[in-house]
N, C-alpha and C positions, 0 to 999 in steps of 0.2 A: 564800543569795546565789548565781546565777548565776555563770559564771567568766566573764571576756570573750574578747569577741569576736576573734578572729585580726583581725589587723593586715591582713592578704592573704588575698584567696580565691584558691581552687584553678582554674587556668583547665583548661577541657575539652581532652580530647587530641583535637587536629585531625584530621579524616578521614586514610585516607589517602593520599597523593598519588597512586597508583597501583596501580588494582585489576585488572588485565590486561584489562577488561571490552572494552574500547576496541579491543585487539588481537584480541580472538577475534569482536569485532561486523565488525571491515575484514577478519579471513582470509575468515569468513562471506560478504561480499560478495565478494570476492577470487574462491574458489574458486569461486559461482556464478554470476561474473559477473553478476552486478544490477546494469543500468543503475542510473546516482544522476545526481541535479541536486547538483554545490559551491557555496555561494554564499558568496565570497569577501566578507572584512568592508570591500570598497570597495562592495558592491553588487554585484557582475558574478555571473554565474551560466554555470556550465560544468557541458554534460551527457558523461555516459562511461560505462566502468566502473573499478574501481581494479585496476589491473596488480599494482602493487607498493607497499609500505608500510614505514615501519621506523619508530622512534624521531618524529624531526624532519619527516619527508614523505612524499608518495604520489606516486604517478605515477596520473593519469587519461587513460585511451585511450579514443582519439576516432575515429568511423568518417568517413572522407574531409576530417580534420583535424588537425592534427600533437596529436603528445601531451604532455599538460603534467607537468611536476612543481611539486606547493605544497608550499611549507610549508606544515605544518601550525597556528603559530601564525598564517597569513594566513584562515583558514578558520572563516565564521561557523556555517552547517551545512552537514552532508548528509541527502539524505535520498533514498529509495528510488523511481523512478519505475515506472509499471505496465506497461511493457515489458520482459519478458524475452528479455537475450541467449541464446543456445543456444550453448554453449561449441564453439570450433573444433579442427578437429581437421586432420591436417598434411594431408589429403586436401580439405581443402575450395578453393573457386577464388570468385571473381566470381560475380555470377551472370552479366556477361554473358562469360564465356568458356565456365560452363555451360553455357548455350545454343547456342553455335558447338559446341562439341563431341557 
């Protein structure tokens, strides 16, 4: 004779909720400034790079338009576009003051 069957199975231990992957993908972008396209989960799509990040939000910096902070639960993806910023340095200007100078 077989013994029976448990009354209840064992349910699976859920992934876990936080694997730092997410933080070390946005320093990544962070520190090399890699322009991204956001597309927020209304549809709207916002290009930049991420300044800043923490827990709940980012800030995306925008060249010749103010810069946003999202939450993060508003945010359907990002993803990396094929131009690369070239990180600024406290010497840098316009270009067009470059020129007059």
């Amino acid at each position: 004779m077989t013994p029976p069957l448990p009354s209840r199975r064992h349910a699976k231990t859920p992934p876990p909720g936080e694997t730092g992957q997410e933080a070390l993908y946005l320093r990544s972008l962070s520190d090399r400034q890699v322009p991204v396209s956001v597309k927020l989960r209304g549809g709207e799509i916002v290009k930049g790079w991420i300044e800043y990040f923490d827990d709940g939000m980012l800030r995306l910096t925008r060249e010749g338009k103010p810069n946003l902070f999202i939450y993060k639960h508003q945010i359907e993806t990002i993803s990396e576009t094929n131009r690369r910023r070239s990180p600024r340095t406290a010497n840098d200007q316009p270009l067009a003051n470059k020129a007059a100078s």
